[in-house]
C-alpha positions in Angstrom: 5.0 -14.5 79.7 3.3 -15.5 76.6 3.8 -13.6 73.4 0.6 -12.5 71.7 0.1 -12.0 68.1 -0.4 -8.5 66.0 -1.7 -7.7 62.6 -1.4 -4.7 60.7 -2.2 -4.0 57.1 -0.2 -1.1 55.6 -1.0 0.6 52.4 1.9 1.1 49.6 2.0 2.6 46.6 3.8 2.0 43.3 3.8 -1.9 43.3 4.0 -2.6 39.0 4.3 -5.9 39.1 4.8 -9.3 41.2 8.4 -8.6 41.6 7.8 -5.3 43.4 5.8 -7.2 45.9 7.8 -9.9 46.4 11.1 -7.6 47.0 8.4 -5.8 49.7 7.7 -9.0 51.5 10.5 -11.4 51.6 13.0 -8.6 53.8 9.5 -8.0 56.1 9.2 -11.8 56.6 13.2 -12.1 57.7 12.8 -9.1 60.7 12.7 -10.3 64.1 9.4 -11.3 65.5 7.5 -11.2 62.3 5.7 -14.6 61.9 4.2 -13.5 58.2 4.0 -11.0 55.9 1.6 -11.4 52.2 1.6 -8.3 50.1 -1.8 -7.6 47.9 -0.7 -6.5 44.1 -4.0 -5.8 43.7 -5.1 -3.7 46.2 -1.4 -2.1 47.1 -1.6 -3.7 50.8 0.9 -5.3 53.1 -0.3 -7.8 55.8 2.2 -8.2 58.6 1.8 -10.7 61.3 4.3 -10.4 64.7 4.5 -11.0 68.0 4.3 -8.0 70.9 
């Protein structure tokens, strides 16, 4: 069976600074499945790549 690749891009609100968004992404990039996860400052975003 061959795993296929998701995206989703959530919204998130409160980010300050570039230590908010890095305490976001590094726990999303450690979950199972998940081959990437960038968080946007600017535009208070999460992009989360994983496989289905």
């Amino acid at each position: 069976m061959t795993e296929s690749l998701k995206n989703v891009e959530l919204m998130i609100a409160g980010m300050t600074c570039a230590m908010c968004a890095r305490t976001i992404e590094r726990p999303l990039k450690d979950l199972d499945g998940t081959t990437d996860a960038e968080v946007n400052l600017g535009n208070e975003t999460v992009r989360i790549i994983y496989s289905s």
